[in-house]
C-alpha positions in Angstrom: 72.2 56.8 111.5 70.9 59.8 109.5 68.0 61.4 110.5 68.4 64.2 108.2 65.2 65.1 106.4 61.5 65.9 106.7 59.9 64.1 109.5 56.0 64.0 110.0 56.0 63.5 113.5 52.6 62.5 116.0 52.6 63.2 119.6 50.0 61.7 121.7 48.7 64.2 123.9 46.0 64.6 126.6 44.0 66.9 123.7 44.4 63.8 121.1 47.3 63.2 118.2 49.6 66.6 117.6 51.3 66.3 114.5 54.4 68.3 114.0 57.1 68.5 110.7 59.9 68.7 111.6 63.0 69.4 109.4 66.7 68.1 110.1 69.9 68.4 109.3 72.7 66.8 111.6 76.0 68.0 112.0 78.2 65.6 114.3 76.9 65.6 117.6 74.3 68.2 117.5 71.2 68.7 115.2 69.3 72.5 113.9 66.2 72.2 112.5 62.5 73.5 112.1 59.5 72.5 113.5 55.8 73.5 111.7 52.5 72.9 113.0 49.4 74.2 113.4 50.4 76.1 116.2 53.4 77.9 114.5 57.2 77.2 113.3 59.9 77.4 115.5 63.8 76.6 115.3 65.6 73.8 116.9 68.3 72.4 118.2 69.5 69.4 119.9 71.8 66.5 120.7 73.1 62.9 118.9 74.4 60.4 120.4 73.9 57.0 118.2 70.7 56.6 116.8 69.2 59.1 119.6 67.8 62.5 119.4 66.9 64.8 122.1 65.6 68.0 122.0 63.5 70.8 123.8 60.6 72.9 122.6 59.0 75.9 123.9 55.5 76.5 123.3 52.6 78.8 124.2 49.6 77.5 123.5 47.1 76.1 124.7 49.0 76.9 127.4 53.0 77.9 127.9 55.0 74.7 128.5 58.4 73.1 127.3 58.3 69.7 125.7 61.6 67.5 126.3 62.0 65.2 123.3 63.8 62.0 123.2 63.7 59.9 120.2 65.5 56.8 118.3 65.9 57.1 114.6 65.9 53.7 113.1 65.6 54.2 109.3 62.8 56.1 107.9 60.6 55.9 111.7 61.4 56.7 115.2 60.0 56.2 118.0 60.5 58.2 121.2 58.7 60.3 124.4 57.6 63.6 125.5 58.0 64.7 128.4 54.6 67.2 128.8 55.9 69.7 131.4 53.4 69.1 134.9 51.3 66.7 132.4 54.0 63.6 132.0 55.2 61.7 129.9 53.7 60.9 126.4 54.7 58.7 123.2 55.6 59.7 120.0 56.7 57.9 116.4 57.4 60.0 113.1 57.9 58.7 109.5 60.5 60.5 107.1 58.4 62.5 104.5 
């Protein structure tokens, strides 16, 4: 599994489809990146294992909260969650760009 690349990536969120691009590049077990949106760029980091990713993102608005990413790289797509801080769980796919 590579997931290296640009990834357009939607999160389904209580306010309506966030999209995110995310940039990649894996090294072993562990991942750095970026991540653009309207809302800013921020770096990265996270964890491999298999075809999985997992990361954490810190973000301030509307409102401060960290999102806990999980998601499975299978070719050009993946499919994963969010967790929302106090607001749950929530689904999200990407496509490489």
């Amino acid at each position: 599994m590579s997931a290296d690349g640009a990834w357009k990536i939607t999160i389904a969120t209580p306010m309506g489809p966030q999209e995110v691009t995310a940039h990649i590049k894996v090294d072993g077990s562990s991942f750095t990146g970026r991540t653009e949106s309207a809302m800013g760029s921020q770096d990265i980091s996270g964890a491999v294992d298999g075809d999985t990713l997992t990361w954490s993102a810190d973000i301030t608005s509307p409102m401060p909260l960290t999102l806990d990413f999980t998601a499975k790289v299978a070719g050009d797509s993946m499919t994963g969650t969010v967790k929302l801080g106090m607001f749950g769980n929530s689904t999200m796919t990407g496509v490489r760009v």
